[in-house]
C-alpha positions as a Python dict, from the first residue, in 0.01 Angstrom:
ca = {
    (1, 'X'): (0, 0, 0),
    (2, 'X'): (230, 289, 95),
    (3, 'X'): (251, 162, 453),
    (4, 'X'): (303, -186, 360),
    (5, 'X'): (589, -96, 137),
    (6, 'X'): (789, 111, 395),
    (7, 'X'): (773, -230, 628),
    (8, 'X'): (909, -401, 361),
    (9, 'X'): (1150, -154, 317),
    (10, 'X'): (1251, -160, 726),
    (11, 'X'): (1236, -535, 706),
    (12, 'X'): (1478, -593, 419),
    (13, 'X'): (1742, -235, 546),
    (14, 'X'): (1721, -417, 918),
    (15, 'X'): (1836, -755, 771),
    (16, 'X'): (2106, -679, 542),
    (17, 'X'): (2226, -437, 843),
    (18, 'X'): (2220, -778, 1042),
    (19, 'X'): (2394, -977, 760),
    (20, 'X'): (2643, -732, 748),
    (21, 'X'): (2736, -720, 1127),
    (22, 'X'): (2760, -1060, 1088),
    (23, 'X'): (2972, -1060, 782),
    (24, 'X'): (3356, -1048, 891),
    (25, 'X'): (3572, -1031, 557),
    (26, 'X'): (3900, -1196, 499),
    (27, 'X'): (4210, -955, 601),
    (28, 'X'): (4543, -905, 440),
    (29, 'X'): (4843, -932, 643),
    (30, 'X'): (5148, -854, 508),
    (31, 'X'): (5531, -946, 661),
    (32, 'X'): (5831, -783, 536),
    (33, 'X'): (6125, -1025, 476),
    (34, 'X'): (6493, -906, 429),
    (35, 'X'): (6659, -1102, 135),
    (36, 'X'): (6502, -1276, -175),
    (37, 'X'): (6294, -1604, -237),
    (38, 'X'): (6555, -1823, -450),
    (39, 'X'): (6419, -2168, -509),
    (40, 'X'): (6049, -2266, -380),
    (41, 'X'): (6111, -2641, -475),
    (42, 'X'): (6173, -2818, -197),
    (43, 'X'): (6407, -3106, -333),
    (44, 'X'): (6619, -2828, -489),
    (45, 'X'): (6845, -2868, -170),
    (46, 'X'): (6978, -2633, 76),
    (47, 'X'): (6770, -2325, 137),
    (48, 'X'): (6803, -1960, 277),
    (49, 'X'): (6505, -1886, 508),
    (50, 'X'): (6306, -1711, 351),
    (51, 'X'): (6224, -2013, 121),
    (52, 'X'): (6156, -2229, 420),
    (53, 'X'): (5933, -2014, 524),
    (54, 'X'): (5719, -2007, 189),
    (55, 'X'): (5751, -2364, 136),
    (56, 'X'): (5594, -2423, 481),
    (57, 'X'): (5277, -2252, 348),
    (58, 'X'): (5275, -2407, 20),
    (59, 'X'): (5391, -2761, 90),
    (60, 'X'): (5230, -3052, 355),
    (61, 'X'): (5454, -3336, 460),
    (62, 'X'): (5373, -3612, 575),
    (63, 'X'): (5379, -3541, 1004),
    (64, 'X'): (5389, -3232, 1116),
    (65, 'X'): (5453, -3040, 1495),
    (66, 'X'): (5169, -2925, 1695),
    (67, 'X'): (5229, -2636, 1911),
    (68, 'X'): (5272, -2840, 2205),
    (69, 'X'): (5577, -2973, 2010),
    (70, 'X'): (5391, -3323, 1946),
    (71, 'X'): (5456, -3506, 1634),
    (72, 'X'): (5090, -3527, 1491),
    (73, 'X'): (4986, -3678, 1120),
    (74, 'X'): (4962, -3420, 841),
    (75, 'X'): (4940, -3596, 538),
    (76, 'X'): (4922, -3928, 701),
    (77, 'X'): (4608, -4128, 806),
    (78, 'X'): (4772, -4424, 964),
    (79, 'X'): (5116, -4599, 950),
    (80, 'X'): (5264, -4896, 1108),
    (81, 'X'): (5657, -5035, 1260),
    (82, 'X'): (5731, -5355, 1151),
    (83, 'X'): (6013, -5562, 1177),
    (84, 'X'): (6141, -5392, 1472),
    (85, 'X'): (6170, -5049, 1389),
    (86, 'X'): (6295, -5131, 1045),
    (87, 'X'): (6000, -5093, 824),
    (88, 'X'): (5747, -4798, 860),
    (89, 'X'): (5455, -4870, 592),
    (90, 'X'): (5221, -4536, 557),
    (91, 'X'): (4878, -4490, 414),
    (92, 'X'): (4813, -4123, 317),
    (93, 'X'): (4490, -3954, 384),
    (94, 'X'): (4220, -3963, 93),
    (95, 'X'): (4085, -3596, -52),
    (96, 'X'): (4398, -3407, -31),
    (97, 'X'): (4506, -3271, -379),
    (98, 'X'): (4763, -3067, -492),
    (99, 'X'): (4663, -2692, -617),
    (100, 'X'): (4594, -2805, -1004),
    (101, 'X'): (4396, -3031, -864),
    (102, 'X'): (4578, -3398, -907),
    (103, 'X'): (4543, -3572, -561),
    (104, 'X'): (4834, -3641, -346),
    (105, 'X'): (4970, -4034, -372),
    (106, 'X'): (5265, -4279, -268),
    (107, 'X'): (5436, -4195, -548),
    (108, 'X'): (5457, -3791, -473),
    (109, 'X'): (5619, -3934, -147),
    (110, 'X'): (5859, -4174, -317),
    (111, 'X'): (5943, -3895, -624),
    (112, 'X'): (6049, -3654, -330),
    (113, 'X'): (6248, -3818, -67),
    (114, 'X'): (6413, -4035, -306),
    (115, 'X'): (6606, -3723, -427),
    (116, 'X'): (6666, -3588, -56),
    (117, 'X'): (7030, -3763, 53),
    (118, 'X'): (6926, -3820, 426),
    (119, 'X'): (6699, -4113, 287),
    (120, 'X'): (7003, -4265, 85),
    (121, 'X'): (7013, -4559, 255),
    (122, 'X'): (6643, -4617, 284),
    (123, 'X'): (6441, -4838, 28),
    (124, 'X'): (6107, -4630, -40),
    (125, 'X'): (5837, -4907, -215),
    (126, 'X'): (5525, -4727, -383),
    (127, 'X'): (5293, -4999, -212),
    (128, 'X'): (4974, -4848, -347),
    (129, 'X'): (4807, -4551, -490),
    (130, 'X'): (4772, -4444, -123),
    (131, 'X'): (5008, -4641, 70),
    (132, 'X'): (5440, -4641, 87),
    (133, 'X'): (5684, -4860, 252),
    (134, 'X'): (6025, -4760, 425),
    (135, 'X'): (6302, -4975, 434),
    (136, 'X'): (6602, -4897, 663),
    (137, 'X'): (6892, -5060, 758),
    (138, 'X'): (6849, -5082, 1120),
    (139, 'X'): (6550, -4992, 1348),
    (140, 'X'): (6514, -4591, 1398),
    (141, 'X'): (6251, -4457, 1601),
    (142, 'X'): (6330, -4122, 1528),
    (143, 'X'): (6263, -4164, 1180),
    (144, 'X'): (5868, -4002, 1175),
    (145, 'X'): (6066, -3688, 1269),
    (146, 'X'): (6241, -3693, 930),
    (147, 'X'): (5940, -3727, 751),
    (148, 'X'): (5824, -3343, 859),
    (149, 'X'): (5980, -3249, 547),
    (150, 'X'): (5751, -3078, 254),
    (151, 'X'): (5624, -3303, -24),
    (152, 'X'): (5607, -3226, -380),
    (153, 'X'): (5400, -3357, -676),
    (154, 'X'): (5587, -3580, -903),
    (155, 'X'): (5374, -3553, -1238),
    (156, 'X'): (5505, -3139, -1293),
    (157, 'X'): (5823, -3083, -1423),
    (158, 'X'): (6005, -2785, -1250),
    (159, 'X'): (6022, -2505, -1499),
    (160, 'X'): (6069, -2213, -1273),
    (161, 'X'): (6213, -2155, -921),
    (162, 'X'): (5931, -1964, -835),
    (163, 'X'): (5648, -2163, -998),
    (164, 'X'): (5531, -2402, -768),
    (165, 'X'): (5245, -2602, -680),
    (166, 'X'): (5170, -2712, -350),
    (167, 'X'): (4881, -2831, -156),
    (168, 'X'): (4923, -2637, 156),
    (169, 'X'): (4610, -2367, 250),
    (170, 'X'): (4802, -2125, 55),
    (171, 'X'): (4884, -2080, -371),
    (172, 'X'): (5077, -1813, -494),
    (173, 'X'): (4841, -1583, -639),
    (174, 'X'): (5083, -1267, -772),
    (175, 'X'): (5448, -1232, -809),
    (176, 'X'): (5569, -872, -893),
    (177, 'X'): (5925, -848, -980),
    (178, 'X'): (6163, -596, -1097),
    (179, 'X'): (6509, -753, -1195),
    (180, 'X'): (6451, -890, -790),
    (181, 'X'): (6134, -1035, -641),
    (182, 'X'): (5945, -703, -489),
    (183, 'X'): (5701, -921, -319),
    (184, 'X'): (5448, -1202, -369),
    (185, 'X'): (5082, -1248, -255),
    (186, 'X'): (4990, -1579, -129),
    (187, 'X'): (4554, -1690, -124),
    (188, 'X'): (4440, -1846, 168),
    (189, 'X'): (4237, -2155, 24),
    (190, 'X'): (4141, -2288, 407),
    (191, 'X'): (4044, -2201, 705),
    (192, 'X'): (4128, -1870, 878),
    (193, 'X'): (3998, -1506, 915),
    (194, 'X'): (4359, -1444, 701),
    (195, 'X'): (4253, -1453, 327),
    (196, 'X'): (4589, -1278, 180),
    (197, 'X'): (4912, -1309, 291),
    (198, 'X'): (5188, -1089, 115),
    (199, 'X'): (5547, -1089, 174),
    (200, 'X'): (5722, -822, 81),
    (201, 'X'): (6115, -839, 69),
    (202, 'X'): (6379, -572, 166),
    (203, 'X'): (6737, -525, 92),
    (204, 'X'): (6836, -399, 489),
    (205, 'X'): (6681, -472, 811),
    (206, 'X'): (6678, -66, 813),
    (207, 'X'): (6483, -26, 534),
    (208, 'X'): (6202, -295, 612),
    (209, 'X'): (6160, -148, 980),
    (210, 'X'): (6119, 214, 763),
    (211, 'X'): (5864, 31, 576),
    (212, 'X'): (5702, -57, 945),
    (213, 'X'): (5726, 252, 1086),
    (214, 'X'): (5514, 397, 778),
    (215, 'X'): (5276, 106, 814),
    (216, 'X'): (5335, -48, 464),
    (217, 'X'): (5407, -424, 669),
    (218, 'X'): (5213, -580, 946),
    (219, 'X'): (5460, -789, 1063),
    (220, 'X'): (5874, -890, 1059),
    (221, 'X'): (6136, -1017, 1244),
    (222, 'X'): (6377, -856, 1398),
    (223, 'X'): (6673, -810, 1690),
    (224, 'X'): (6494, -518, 1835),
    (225, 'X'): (6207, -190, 1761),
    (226, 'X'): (6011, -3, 1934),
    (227, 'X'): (5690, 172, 1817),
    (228, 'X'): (5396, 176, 1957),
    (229, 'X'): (5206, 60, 1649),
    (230, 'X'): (5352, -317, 1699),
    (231, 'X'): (5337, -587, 2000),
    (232, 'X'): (5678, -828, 2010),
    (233, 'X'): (5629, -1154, 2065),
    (234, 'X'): (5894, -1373, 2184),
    (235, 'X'): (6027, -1752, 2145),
    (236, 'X'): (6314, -1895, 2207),
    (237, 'X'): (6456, -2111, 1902),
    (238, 'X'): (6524, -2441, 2053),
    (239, 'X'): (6622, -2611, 1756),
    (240, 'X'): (6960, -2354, 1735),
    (241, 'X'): (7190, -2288, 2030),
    (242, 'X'): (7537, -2182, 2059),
    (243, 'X'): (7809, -2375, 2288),
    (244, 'X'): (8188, -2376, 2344),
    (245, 'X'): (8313, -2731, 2272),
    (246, 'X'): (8608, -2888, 2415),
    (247, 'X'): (8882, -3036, 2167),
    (248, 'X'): (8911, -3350, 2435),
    (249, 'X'): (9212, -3480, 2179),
    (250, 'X'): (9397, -3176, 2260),
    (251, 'X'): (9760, -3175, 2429),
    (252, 'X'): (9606, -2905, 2653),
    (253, 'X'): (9634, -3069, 2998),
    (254, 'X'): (9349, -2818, 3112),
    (255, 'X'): (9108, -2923, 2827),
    (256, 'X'): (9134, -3262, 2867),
    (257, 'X'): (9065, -3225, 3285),
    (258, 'X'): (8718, -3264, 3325),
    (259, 'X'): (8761, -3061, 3688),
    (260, 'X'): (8859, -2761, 3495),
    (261, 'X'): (8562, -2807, 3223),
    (262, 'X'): (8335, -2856, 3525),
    (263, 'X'): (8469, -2548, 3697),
    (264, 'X'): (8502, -2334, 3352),
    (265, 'X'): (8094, -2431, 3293),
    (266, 'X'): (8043, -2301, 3643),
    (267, 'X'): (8263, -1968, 3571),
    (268, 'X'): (8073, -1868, 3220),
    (269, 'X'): (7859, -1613, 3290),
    (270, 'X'): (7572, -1705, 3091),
    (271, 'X'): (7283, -1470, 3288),
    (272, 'X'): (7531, -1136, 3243),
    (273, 'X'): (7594, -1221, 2854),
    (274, 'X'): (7183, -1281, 2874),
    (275, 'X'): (7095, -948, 3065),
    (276, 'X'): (7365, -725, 2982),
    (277, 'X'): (7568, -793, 2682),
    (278, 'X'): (7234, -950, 2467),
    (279, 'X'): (7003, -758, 2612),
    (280, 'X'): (6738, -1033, 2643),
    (281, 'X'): (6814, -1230, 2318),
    (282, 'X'): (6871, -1549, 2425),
    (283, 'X'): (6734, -1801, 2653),
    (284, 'X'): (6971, -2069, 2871),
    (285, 'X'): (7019, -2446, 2674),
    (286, 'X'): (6921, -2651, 2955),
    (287, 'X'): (7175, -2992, 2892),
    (288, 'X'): (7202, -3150, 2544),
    (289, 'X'): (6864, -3239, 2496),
    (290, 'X'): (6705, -2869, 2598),
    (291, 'X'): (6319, -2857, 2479),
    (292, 'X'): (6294, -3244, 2355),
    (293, 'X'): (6057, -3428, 2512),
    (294, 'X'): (6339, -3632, 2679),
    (295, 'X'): (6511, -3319, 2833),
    (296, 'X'): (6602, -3436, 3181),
    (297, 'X'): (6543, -3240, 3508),
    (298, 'X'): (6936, -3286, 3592),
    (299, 'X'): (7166, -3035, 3801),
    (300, 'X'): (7339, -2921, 3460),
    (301, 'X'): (7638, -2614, 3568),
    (302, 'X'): (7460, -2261, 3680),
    (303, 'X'): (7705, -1959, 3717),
    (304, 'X'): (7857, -1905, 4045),
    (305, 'X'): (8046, -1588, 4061),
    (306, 'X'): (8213, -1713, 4399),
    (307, 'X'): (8358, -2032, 4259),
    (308, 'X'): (8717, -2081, 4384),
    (309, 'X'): (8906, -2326, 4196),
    (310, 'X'): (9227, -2296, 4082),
    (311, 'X'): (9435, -2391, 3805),
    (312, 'X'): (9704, -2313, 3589),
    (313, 'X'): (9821, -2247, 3288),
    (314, 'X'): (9632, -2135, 2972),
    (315, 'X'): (9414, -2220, 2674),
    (316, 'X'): (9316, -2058, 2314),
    (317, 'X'): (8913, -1988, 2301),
    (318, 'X'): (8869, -1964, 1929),
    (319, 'X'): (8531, -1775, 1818),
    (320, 'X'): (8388, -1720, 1435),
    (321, 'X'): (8392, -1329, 1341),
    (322, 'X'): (8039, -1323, 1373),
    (323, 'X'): (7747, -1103, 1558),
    (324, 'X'): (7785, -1065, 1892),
    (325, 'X'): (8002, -1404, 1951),
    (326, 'X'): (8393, -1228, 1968),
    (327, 'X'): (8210, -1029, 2245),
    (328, 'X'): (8029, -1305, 2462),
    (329, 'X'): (8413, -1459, 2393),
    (330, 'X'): (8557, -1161, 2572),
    (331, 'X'): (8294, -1202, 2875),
    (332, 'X'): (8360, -1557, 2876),
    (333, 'X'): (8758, -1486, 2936),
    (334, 'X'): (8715, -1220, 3181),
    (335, 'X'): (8563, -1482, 3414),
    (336, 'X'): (8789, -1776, 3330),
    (337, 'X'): (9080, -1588, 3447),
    (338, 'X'): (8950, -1588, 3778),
    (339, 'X'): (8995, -1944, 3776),
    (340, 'X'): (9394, -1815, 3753),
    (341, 'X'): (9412, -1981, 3375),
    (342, 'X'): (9513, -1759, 3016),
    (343, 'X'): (9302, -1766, 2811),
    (344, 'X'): (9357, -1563, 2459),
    (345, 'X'): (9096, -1538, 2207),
    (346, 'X'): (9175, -1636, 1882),
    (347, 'X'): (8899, -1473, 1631),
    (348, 'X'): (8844, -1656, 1239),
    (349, 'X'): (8678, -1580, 948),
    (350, 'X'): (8351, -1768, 931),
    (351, 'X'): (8514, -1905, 597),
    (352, 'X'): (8799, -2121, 825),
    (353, 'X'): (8512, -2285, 1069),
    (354, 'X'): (8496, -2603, 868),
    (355, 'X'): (8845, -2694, 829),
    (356, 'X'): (8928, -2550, 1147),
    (357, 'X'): (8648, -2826, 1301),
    (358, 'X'): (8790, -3101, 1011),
    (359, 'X'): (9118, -3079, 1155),
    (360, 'X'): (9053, -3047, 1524),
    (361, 'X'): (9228, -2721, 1475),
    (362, 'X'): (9134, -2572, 1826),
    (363, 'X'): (9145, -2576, 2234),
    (364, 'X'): (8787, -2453, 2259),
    (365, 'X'): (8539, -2358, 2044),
    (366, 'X'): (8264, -2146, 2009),
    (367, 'X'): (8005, -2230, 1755),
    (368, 'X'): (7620, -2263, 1719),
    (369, 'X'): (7426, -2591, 1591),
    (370, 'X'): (7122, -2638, 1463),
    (371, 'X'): (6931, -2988, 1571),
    (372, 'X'): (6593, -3140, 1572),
    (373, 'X'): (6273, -3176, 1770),
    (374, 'X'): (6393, -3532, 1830),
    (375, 'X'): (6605, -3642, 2097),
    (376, 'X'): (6846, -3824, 1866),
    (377, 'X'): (7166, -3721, 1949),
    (378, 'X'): (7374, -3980, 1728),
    (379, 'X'): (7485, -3755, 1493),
    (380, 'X'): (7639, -3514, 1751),
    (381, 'X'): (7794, -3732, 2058),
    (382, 'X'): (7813, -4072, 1973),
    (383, 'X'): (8211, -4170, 1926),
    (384, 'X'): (8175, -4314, 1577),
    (385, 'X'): (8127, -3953, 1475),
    (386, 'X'): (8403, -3813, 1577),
    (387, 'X'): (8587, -3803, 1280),
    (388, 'X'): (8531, -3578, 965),
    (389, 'X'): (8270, -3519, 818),
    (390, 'X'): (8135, -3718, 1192),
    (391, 'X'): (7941, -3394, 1404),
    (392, 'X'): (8130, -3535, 1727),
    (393, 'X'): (8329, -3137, 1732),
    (394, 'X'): (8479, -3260, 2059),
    (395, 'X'): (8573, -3597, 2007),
    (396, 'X'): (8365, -3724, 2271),
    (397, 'X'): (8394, -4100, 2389),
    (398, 'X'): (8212, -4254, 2636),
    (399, 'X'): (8069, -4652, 2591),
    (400, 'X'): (7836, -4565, 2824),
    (401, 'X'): (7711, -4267, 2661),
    (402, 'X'): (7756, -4447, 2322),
    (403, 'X'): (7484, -4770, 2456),
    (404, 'X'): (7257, -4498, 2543),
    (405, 'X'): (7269, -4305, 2278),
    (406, 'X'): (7216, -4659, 2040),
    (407, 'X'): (6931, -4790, 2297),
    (408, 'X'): (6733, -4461, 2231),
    (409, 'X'): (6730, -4456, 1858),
    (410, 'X'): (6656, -4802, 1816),
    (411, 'X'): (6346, -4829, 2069),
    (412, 'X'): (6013, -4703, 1967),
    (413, 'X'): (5808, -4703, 2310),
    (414, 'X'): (5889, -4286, 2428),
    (415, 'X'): (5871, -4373, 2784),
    (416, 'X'): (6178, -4614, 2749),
    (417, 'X'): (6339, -4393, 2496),
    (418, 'X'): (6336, -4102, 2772),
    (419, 'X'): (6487, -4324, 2983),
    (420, 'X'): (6797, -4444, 2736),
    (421, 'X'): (6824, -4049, 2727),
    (422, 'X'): (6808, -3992, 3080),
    (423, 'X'): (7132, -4195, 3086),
    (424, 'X'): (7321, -4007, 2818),
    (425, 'X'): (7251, -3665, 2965),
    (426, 'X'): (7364, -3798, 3307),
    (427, 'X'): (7684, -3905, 3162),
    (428, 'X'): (7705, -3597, 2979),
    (429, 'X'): (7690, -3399, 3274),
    (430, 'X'): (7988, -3646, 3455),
    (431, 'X'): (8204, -3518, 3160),
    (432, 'X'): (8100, -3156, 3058),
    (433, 'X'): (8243, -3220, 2684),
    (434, 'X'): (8063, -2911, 2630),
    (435, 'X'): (7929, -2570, 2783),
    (436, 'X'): (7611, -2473, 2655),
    (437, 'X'): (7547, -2066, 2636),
    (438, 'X'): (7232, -1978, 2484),
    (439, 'X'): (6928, -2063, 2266),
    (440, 'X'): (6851, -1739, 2041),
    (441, 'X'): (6512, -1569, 2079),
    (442, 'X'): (6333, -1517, 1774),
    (443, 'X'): (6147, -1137, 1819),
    (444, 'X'): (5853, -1078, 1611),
    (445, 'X'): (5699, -783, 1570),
    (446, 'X'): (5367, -759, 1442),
    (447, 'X'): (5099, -490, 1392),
    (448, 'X'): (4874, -457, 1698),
    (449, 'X'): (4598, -450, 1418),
    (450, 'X'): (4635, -818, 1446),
    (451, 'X'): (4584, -1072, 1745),
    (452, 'X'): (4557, -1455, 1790),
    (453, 'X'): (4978, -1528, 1748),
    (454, 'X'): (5097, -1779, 1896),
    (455, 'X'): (5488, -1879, 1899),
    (456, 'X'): (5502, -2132, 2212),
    (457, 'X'): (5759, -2378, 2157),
    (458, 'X'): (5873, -2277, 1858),
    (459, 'X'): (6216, -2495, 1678),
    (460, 'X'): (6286, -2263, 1380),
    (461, 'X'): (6148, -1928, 1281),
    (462, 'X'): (5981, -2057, 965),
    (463, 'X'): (5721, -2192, 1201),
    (464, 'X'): (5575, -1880, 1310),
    (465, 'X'): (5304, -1949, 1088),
    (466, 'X'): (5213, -2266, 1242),
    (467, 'X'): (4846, -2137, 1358),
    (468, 'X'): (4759, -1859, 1134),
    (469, 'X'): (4434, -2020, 1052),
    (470, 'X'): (4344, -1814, 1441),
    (471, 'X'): (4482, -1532, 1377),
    (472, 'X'): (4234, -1219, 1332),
    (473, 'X'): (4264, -836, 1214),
    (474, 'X'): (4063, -656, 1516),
    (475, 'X'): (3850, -398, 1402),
    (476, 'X'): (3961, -79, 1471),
}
């Protein structure tokens, strides 16, 4: 009986031992965040970042990027284009519900984008529990793209900027505030070896990487650190970029000569402001359309430090008192002047920019623009938008560029959109309107406690998160 008992005894100790190798618990990861969470409703309007970011965990929408930068369904089982690109009628997927447990319908989808302006002049038609109907105007293939935005539930009333229900993997589980938000704890309802995820927020960047260097966050983003205790990973943002656009309605003889713009894009110096002045925080725009799926393999301007051309005269290079820019300006003018021009810099208070742009205030400009995954440059080049509140900063006017620019919003089939765009950047690069500089890098550092991140092809920095269902803690 004795002997009996200590087998059962070895049995049972040797298979809980197993069970427990086997068992891997969920990890808390915590980021550190400099500035506050505002507004977590996502028709509230314009937010700062650090609400994107949370929203992206909370809310789905209905298509979403993959990290190939393919526009994949998220809340969407099937749709269909009818009437030429004019009508897009969606069916939603079935058992998806939103965190109090209502399920997600066509009318949660009607509720939100009707209050979101850039559907103003769509009809949105609640065609069944599970199905809604767009109706634009004219045909738009880029309009999938528009629907990556989050969705929210339309039978809760918004009481509280903070109180929010989603139906994203994560809830908000804990809020602790003091007078400001300290931090909040989000639960990981999905998949994932990540079952907490805290964000803790911090008045200065110095004071959050403190916090890192005593190992109170696992991860943050930042310009630069260096501690042994954390890996960087690196992306370039392709949805921002800064450029120096041309005011072609300018008296300025040498603005308006697209020899000197082509010479002045071969004089900027964009691998020393790279290397040397940003110290490997940015990453080269390549054309217009740089990390679309239509960006064209085209001979867009490299520097050439041996470039000869000659011209005269001069030209104001006006640059926002922001960062780094008045110094990439000063850079930028060193090596015009070899081209035997002027130029003087003209620095503004970030608080002019707008009217300065509203009144074509300037010779050249430097300024930064944010765009989207999708080719569709309308907004930005097409000559109808050249006046204010148009996004055309240089006034650019081409009716060649203009048919191509039409041609690829209007046709669905990607292959022949590519090509519409293939025109329009080859046009673009005939005229120079504009000298791209740089795409910023986003730099996050996180705990080497933690592997599996992945930030390939990322547009904006809330999408970090995009595959933290494979990240792991490693255990040691």
């Amino acid at each position: 009986m004795v002997v009996r008992y200590l087998l059962v005894t070895i049995v049972l100790g040797v298979t809980i031992g197993l069970s427990f190798l086997r068992y891997t618990p969920q990890a808390t990861f915590t980021e550190g965040m400099v500035g506050q969470p505002t507004d977590l409703n996502p028709t509230s309007g314009p937010k700062n970042e650090v609400d994107e970011v949370l929203e992206n965990l909370l809310f789905r929408s209905l298509f979403k990027y993959d990290l190939a930068g393919n526009l994949t369904n998220d809340l969407v089982e099937g749709y269909e284009v009818k009437e030429g690109g004019k009508v897009y009628e969606i069916t939603l997927k079935n058992g998806i519900f939103w965190h109090d447990g209502y399920p997600v319908v066509a009318e949660d989808v009607r509720f939100t984008l009707n209050q979101d302006p850039t559907f103003a002049k769509a009809t949105i038609e609640v065609a069944g529990e599970k199905k809604i109907r767009f109706r634009l105007e004219d045909p738009l293939s880029s309009f999938p793209s528009l629907l990556t935005k989050p969705i929210t539930p339309s039978h809760l009333v918004h009481t509280s900027p903070l109180a929010v229900v989603g139906d994203g993997s994560f809830y908000i589980n804990h809020i602790e505030q003091d007078g400001e938000v300290k931090e909040i704890t989000f639960q990981n309802q999905g998949a994932g070896k990540i079952g907490s995820l805290v964000f803790k927020f911090f008045k200065t960047q110095t004071d959050l990487q403190e916090a890192a260097k005593r190992g109170e966050v696992d991860a943050f983003v930042a310009d630069n650190f260096n501690h042994p205790s954390f890996t960087r990973y690196q992306s370039p943002l392709y949805g921002r970029y800064f450029a120096i656009f041309f005011n072609l309605e300018s008296k300025n003889w040498l603005v308006k000569s697209t020899a000197f713009r082509r010479a002045a894009a071969r004089k900027t110096p964009i691998p020393i402001l790279l290397n040397d002045l940003l110290k490997d925080g940015g990453t080269p725009v390549r054309g217009p359309l740089s990390g679309t799926f239509a960006e064209a393999n085209l001979p867009f301007p490299k520097f050439s430090p041996t470039i000869k051309a000659q011209f005269k005269g001069g030209l104001t290079l006006t640059v926002p008192n922001i960062g780094k820019l008045p110094e990439v300006a000063k850079v930028i003018t060193q090596h015009w002047q070899m081209l035997g021009i002027k130029v003087n810099i003209e620095t503004v208070s970030t608080t002019l920019i707008e009217e300065i742009i509203a009144n074509k205030d300037f010779e050249a400009i430097i300024l930064g623009q944010e765009v989207s995954r999708d080719p569709d440059r309308y907004s930005l080049w097409h000559s109808t938008q050249k006046i204010y509140p148009g996004l055309n900063i240089t006034s650019y006017s081409d009716p060649r560029a203009d048919r191509a620019l039409e041609e690829g919003r209007k046709t669905i089939q990607q292959s022949k959109r590519k090509q519409h765009y293939f025109n329009f950047q080859r046009l673009f690069l005939e005229d120079n309107p504009a000298i791209f500089l740089y795409h910023p890098n986003l730099n996050y550092f996180v705990s080497r406690r933690f592997s599996g991140i992945n930030l390939s092809y990322l547009f904006v920095p809330s999408e970090r998160f995009r595959n933290i269902q494979e990240w792991v803690q490693l255990p040691y």
